[in-house]
ROVORO-688200 format. One line per 5 residues: for each residue x, y, z of N, C-alpha, C. Coordinates in steps of 0.2 Angstrom, whole numbers, m for minus. Layout:
N
X,Y,Z,X,Y,Z,X,Y,Z; ...
END
This chain:
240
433,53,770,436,53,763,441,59,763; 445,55,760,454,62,761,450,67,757; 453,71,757,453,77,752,457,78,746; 456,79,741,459,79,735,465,84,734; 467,89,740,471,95,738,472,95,746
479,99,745,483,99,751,483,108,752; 482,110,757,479,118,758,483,118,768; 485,124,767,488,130,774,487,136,774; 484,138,779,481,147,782,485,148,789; 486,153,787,486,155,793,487,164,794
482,166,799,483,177,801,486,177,806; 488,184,806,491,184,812,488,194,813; 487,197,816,485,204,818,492,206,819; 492,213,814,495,220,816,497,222,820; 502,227,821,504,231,827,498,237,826
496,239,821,492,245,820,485,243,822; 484,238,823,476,236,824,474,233,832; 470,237,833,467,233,840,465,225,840; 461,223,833,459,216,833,461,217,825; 462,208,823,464,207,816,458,208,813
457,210,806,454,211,802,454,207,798; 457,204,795,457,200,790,453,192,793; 453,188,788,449,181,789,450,178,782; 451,171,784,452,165,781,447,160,780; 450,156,773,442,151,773,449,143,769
448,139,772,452,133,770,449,127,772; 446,127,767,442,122,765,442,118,759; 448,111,759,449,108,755,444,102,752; 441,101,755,436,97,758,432,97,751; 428,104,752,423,107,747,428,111,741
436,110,740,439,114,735,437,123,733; 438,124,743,436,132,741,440,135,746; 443,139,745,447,143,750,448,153,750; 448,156,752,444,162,749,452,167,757; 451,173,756,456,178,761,448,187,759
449,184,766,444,192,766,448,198,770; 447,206,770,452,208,772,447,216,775; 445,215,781,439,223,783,443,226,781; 441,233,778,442,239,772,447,243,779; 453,244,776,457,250,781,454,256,782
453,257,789,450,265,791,442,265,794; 441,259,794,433,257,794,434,253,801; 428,257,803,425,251,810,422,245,807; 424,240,813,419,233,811,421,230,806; 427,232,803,431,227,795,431,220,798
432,219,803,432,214,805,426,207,805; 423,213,807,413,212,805,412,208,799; 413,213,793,412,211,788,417,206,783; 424,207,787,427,201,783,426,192,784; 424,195,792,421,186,797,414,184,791
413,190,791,406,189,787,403,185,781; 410,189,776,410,184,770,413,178,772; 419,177,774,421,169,776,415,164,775; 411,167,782,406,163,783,402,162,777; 400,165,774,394,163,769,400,159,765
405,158,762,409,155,756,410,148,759; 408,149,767,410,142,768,404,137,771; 399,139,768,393,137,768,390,136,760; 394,137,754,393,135,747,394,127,749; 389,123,745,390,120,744,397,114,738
400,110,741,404,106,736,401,103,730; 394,102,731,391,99,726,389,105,718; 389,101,716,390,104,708,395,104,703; 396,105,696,400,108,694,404,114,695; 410,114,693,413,123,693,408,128,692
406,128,688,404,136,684,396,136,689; 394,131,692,388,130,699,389,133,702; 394,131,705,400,136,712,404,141,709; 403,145,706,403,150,703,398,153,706; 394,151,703,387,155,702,384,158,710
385,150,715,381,149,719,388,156,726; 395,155,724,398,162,727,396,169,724; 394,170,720,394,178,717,387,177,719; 381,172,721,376,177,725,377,176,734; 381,172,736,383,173,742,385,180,743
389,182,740,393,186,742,388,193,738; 383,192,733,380,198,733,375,200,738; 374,192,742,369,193,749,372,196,754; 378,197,755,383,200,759,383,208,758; 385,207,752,386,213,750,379,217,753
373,217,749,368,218,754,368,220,759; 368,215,763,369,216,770,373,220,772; 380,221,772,384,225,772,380,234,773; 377,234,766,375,240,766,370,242,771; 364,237,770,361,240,776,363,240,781
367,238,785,371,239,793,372,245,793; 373,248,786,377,256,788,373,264,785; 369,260,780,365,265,778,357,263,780; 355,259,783,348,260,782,345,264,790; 340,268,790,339,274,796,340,272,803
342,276,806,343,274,814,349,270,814; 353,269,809,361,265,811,365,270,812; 369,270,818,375,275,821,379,275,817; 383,282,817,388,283,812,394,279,815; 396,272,817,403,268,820,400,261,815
396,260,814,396,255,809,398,254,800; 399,259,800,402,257,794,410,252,792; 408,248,786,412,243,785,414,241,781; 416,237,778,417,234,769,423,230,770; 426,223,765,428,222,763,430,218,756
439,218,756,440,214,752,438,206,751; 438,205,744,438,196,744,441,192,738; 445,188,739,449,183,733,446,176,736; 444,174,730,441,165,733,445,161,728; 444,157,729,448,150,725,444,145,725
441,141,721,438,136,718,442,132,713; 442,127,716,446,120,711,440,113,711; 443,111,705,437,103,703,444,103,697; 442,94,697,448,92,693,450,95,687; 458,96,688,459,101,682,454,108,678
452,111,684,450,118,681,450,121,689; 452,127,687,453,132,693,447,139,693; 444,142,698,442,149,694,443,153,702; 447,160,699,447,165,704,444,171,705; 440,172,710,434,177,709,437,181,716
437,190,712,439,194,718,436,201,716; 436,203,722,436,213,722,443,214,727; 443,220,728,447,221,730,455,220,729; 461,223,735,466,220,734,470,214,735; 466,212,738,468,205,742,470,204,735
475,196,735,477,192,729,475,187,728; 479,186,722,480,175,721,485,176,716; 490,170,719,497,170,715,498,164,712; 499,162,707,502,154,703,508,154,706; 512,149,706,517,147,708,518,141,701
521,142,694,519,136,691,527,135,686; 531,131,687,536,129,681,541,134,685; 542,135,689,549,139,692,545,146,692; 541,149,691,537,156,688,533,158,694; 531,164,694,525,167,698,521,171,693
515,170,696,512,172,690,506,176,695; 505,183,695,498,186,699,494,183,697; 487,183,698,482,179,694,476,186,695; 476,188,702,470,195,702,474,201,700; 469,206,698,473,212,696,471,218,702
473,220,704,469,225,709,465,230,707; 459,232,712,454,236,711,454,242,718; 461,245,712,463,251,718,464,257,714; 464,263,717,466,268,713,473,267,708; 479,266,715,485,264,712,484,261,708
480,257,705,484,251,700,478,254,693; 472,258,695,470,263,689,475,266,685; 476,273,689,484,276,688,488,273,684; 490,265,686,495,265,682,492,261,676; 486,260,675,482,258,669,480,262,664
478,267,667,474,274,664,480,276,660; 485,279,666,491,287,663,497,283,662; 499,278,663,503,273,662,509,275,666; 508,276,673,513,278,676,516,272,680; 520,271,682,525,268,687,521,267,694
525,264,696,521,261,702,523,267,710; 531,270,708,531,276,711,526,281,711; 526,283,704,523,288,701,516,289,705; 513,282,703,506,282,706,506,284,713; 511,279,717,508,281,725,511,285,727
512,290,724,512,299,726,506,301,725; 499,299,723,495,303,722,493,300,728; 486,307,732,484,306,736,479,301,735; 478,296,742,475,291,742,473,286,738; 481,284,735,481,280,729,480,271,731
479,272,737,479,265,742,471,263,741; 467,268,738,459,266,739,457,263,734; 451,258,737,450,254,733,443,255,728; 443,253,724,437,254,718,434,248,719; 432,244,720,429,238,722,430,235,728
426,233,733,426,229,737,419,230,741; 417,221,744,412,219,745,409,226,752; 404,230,751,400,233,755,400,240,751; 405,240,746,407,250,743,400,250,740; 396,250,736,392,250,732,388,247,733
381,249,728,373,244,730,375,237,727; 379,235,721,378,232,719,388,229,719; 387,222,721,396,221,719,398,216,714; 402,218,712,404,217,706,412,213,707; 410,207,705,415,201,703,420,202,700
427,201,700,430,198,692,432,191,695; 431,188,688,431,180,689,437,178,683; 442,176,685,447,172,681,446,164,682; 445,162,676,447,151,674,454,150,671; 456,146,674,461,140,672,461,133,673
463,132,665,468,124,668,471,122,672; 473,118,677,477,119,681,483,113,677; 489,114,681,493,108,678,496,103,684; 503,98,685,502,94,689,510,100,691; 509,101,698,513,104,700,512,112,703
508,115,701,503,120,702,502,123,711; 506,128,713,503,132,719,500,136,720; 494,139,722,492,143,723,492,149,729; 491,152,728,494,158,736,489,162,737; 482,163,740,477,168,740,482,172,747
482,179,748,484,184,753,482,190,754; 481,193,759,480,200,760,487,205,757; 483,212,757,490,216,756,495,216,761; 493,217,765,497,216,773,502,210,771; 501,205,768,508,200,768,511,202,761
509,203,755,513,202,750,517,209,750; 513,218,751,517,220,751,523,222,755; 526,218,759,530,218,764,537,210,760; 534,209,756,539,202,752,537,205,743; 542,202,741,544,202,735,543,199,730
542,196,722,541,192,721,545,186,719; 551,188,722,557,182,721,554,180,729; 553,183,735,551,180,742,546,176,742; 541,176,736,535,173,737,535,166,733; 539,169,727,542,162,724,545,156,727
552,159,732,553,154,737,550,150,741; 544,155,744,542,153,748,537,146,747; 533,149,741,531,143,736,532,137,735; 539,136,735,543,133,732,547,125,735; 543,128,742,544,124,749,542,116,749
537,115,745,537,108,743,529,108,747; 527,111,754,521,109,754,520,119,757; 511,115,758,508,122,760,511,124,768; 511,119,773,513,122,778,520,125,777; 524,122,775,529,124,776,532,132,769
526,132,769,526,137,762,522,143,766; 517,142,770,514,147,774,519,150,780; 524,144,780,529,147,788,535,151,785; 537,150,778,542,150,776,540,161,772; 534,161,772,530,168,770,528,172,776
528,169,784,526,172,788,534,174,791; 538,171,791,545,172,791,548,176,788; 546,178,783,549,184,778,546,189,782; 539,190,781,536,195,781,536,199,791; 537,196,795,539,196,801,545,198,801
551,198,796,558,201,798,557,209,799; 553,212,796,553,219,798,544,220,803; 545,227,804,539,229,809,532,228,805; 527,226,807,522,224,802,516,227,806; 512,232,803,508,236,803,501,233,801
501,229,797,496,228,794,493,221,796; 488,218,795,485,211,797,489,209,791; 491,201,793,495,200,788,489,192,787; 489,189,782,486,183,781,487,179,772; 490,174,773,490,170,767,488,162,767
487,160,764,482,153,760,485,151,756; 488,143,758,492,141,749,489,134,749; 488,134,742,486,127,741,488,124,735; 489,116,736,492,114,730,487,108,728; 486,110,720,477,105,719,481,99,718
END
């Protein structure tokens, strides 16, 4: 049986990283696709990002939306779990700790829902427009919520890169979950930081704009490769 949506992934590893960190889930099949991203500075990110993957790509297709909803946010709290014990519970050496990011995407006809921590993304692509869809769960983007400072302003404070939510920080994790309509024409774009901060959002627009997902994924690996790229880069675009 075809699949009802047309979907592209692809990571690539950093010059700054020994192995990529990040991890993808493209699965159109089941209408779930998700971008995990191991926490910078952490061993084993990698660990933890494979980690969630796997469990989002063992939810089941069957259900309604707000079922698969439900049946991610306990995957990913069983993860989260785990996560913690790996690195707090007695006799675990101080090289295992880990965490990371997560943005999933879940589609069923005409309804979309986006559920994340961290800073990873998900971008609309919809009527010529981009539209962010997550908000980050970073200090930087407190700062500019809290004291309403600029985006400069924020990343002069020390460690404004750090993140307020993501999968392993805390005993308990904590979802945000966006729903929408979807309409006919609609791209999605889930990504790590590593790709979008290095493009713009007229770059990403274009990119989108490319008529399909592969050629929308080569046309955002292409931007983002023109300059030196330190960080694991990885994006996911799908068009329901």
């Amino acid at each position: 049986m075809e699949a009802p949506w047309r979907s592209a992934g692809r990571t690539q590893r950093g010059q700054a990283r020994l192995r990529n960190e990040d991890a993808f889930l493209d699965n159109p099949r089941a209408g779930c696709w998700a971008v995990a991203d191991g926490m910078g500075g952490y061993r084993h990110g990698d660990v933890a990002s494979q980690w969630v993957v796997s469990q989002l790509a063992s939810v089941s297709a069957n259900g309604n939306l707000d079922q698969r909803i439900q049946a991610i946010r306990h995957r990913l709290q069983d993860v989260n779990q785990g996560v913690r014990r790996a690195w707090t519970e007695p006799g675990a050496s101080g090289d295992v700790t880990m965490g990371s990011t997560v943005v999933a995407l879940l589609l069923e006809k005409g309804r979309a829902a986006c559920l994340w921590a961290g800073d990873s993304r998900c971008y609309l692509w919809r009527d010529q427009s981009l539209y962010q869809l997550s908000k980050d769960h970073s200090l930087l983007q407190r700062l500019m919520d809290e004291r309403q400072l600029s985006a400069a302003q924020a990343q002069a404070y020390p460690g404004a890169r750090a993140l307020t939510r993501a999968v392993g920080a805390r005993s308990r994790l904590h979802l945000e979950v966006l729903e929408l309509r979807t309409r006919p024409g609609d791209v999605f774009l889930l990504c790590s930081d590593g790709l979008y901060q290095g493009l713009s959002h007229v770059d990403l627009g274009r990119a989108l704009s490319m008529g399909t997902p592969q050629r929308a994924v080569e046309r955002l690996f292409a931007g983002a490769l023109r300059r030196p790229v330190r960080d694991d880069l990885t994006a996911v675009v799908v068009q329901p």
